[in-house]
N, C-alpha and C positions, 0 to 999 in steps of 0.2 A: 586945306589941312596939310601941315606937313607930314614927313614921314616919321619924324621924331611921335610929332603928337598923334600921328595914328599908333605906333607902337605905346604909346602912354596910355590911347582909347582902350586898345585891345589889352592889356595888363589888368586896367581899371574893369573890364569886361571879365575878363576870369575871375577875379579875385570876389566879384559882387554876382557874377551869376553862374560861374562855372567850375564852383570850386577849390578849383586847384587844373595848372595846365595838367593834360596828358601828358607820359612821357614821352622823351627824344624818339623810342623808336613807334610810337602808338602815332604820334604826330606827322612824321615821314611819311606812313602807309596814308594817312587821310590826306596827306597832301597829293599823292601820288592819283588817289583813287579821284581825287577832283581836279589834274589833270588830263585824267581819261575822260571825265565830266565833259569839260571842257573840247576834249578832242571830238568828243561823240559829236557834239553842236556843230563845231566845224567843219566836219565831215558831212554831214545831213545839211548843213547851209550850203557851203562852197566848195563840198566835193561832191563825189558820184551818191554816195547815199542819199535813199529815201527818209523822212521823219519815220520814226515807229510812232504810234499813238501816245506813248509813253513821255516822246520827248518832244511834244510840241509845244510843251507849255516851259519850255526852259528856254532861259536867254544867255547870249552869251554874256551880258554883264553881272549877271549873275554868278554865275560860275567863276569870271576874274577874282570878283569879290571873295567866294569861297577861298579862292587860291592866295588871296595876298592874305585875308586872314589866320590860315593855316599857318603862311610863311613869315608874319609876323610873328605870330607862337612860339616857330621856333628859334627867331631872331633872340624875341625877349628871356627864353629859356635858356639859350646858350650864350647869351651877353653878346650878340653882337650887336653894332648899331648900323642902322640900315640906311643911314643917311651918309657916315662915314666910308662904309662897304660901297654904296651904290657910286660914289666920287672915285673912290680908289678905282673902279671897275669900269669908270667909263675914263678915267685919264689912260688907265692901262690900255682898251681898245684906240683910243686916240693916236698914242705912242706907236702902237702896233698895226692901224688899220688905217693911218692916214691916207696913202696912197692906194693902198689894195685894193680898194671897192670903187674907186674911183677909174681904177685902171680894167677891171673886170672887164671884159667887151660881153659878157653873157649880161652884164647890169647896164649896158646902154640902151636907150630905147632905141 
């Protein structure tokens, strides 16, 4: 699936099960709150914390998923297109980090 037609998925998905999107700022906080989602997981996997009972039953692919769909919403809400954004974003790092990470000695093995 591309990113075009995921944002075409998730449009299709509001429009027939959900309404109407939430607004700009209702959508922000749920994005946010499902990258602490997301944080809790990774922390309890590959950092110091313990699972709570709560969170054993969560994955982390899971939670991505929550995450791009949120950030889809507010693609298609705010007219961006995420396909154009994500190119512009990675030519820009390109331009700007060709040699940087490269040269890093903390990034050499």
């Amino acid at each position: 699936m591309t990113i075009q037609e995921a944002q075409k998925l998730v449009d299709d998905w509001i429009k027939t099960h959900g309404v109407r999107y939430f607004n700009e700022l209702t959508n922000m906080v749920l994005l946010t709150e499902e990258v602490g989602e997301l944080a809790r997981i990774v922390a309890r996997k590959y950092g110091e914390q313990s699972f709570k009972e709560t969170d054993k039953n969560k994955e982390l692919d899971e939670e991505m998923a929550d995450i791009l769909f949120v950030l889809i919403c507010l693609a298609n809400q705010t007219g961006v297109n995420l396909t154009e954004a994500l190119t512009k974003s990675l030519e820009k790092k390109t331009n700007r980090d060709t040699n940087r990470h490269k040269s890093n000695p903390k990034l050499k093995e």
